[in-house]
C-alpha positions in Angstrom: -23.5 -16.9 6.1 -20.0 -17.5 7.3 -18.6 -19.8 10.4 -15.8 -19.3 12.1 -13.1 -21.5 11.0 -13.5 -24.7 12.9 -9.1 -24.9 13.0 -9.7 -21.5 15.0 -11.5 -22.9 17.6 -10.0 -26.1 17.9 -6.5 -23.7 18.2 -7.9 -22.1 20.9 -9.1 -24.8 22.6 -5.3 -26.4 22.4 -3.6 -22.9 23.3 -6.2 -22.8 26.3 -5.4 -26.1 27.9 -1.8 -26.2 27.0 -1.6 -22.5 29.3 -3.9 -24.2 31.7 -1.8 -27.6 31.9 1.3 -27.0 31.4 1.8 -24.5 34.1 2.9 -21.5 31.6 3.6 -18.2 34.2 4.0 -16.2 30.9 1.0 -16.7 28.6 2.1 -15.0 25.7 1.0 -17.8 23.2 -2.3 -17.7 24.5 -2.8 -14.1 24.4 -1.2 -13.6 21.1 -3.7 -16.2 19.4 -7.1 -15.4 21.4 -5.9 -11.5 20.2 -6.2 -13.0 16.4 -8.7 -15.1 17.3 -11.0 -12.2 18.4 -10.3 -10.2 15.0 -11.6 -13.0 12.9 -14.1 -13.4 14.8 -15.3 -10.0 15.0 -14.6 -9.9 10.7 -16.7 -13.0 10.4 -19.6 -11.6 12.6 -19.2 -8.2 10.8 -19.5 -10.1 6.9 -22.8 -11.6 8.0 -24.4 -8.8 9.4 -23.7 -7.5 5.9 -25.2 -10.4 4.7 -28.1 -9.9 6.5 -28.6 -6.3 5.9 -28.1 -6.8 2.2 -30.5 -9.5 2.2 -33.4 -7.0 3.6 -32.5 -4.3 1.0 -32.6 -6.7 -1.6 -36.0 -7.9 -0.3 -37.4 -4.5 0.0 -36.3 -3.8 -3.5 -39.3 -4.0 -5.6 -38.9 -2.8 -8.8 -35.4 -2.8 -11.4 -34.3 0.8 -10.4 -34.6 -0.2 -6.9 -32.5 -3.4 -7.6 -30.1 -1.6 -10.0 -29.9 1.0 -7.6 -28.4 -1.3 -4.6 -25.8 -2.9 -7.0 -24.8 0.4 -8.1 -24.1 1.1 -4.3 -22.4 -2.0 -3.9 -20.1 -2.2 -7.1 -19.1 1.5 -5.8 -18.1 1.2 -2.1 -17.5 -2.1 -1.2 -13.9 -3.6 -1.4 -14.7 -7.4 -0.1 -14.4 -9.5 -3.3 -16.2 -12.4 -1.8 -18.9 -9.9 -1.1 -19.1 -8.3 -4.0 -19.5 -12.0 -5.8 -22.6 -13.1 -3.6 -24.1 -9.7 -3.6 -24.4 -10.2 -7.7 -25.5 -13.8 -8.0 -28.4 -12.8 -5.4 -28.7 -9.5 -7.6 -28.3 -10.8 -11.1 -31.5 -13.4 -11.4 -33.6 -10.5 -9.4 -32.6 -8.3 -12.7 -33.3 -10.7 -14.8 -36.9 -11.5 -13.7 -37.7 -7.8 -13.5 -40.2 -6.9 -16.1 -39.1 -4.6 -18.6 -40.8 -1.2 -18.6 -40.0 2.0 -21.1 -38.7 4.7 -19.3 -39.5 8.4 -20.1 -37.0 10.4 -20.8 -36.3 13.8 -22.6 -33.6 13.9 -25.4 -34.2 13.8 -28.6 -32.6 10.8 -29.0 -35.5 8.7 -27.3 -38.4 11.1 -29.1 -41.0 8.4 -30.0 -39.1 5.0 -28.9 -39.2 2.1 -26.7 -36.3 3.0 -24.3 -35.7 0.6 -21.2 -32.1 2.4 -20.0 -29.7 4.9 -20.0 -26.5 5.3 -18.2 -22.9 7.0 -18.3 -20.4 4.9 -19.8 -16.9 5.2 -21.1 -16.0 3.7 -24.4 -12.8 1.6 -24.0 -10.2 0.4 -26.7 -8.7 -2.8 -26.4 -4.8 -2.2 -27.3 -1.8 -4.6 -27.5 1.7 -3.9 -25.5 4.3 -6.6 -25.8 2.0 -9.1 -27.2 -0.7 -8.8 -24.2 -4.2 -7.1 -24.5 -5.2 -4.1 -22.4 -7.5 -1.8 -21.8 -7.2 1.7 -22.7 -8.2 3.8 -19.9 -5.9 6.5 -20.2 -7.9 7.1 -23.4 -11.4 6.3 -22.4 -14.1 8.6 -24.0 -17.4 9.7 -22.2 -20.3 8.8 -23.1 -24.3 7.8 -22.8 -25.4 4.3 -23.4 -29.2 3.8 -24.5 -30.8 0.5 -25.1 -33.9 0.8 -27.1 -36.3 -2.1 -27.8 -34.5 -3.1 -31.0 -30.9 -0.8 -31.0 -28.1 0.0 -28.3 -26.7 4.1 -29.1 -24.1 6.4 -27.7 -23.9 9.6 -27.7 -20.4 10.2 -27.5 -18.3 12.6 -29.8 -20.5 11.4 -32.1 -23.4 9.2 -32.2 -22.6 5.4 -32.8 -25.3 2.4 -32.8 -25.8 -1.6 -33.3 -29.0 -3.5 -33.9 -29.8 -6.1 -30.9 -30.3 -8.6 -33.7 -26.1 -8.1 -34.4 -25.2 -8.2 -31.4 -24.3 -12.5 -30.9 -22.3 -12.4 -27.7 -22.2 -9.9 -24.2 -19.3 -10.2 -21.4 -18.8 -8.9 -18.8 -14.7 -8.1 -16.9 -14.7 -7.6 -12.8 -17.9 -6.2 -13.2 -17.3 -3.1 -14.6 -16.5 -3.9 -18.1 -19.2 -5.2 -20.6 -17.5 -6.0 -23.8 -20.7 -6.5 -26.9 -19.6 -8.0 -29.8 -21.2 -8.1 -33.2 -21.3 -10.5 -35.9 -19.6 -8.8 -38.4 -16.0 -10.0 -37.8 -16.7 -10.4 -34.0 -15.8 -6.9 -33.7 -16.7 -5.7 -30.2 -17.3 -2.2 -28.4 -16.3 -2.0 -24.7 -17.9 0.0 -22.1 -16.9 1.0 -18.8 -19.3 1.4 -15.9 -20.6 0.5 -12.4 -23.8 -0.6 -14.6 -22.0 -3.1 -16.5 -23.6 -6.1 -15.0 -26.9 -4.2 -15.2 -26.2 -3.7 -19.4 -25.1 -7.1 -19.7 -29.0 -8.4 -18.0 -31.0 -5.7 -20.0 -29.5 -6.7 -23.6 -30.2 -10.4 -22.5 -34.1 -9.7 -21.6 -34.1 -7.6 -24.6 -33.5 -10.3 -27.0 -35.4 -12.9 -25.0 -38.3 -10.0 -25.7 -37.8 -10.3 -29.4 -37.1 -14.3 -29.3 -33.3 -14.0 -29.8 -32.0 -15.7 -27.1 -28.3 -13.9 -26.5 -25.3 -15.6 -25.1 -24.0 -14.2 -22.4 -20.7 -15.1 -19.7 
């Protein structure tokens, strides 16, 4: 939870008594800082009762769709930064102590398998402008991400996969980017989601499944 600046409050208490003291027949210090004073304040109250009402969602939560489902909402419509950060480290070990459970789904695809997720993605391609790396969104290509028990696929214009057991490293960029790169001359495949965070967990618990501890940022 936040606190209200303690230099606020000892401001006001010096704007206060210096109108009080000093005789001032104008206060227009005073007014002008309690004014600013009272919009913190009503931010900092307003953060922690989102704080607080996060906190019982996440408690509620009792199962990895509920818990994905509540980042999803968060990584979509909240702007705060500093929100958005503690919302995920309360979120992320949640996730990761979730139990892994097939889901049932009807494609083709997942006919027969061990299938623990599947989202929308877009494939991103890292470029290079003027000697800096960037990401190609202009160019991003649709796509669905499945992780099965021993593969990741997408089905995208085509259908592309890597075996878990490749894959040696898995980052994620401001929370929407998960970048999985693959042994074979560190190549990597970038995907863009509001799940990103959620893909970077599942391939972790995957491989601690199969006793392949994976590194991860």
């Amino acid at each position: 939870m936040k606190r209200m600046p303690i230099s606020w409050t000892i401001g006001l208490f010096i704007i206060t008594g210096v109108y009080f003291f000093s005789g001032m027949k104008t206060p227009v210090l005073s007014v002008i800082f309690i004014f600013f004073y009272a919009g913190k304040y009503i931010s900092v109250k307003s953060y922690n009762n989102k704080i607080e009402k996060f906190e019982q969602q996440l408690k509620m939560s009792k199962n990895l769709i509920h818990k994905v489902n509540l980042w999803k909402s968060i990584i979509k419509n909240e702007s705060n930064t500093e929100f958005v950060k503690y919302a995920w480290q309360q979120i992320k070990p949640e996730i990761l102590l979730a139990p892994l459970v097939p889901m049932s789904i009807d494609h083709p695809i997942v006919q027969n398998r061990i299938c623990y997720y599947v989202c929308s993605v877009s494939i991103l391609k890292q470029r290079i402008s003027n000697g800096a790396k960037y990401y190609d969104f202009k160019n991003a290509e649709p796509a669905k991400l499945y992780i099965f028990d021993n593969t990741i696929e997408w089905i995208a214009g085509g259908h592309g996969s890597i075996s878990i057991t490749n894959i040696i490293e898995v980052k994620t960029i401001d929370y929407k980017i998960v970048s999985v790169i693959q042994k074979s001359g560190n190549r990597s495949i970038n995907f863009y989601s509001d799940e990103a965070c959620v893909i970077e967990c599942l391939l972790h618990m995957v491989r601690l499944q199969n006793n392949t501890p994976l590194k991860t940022n």
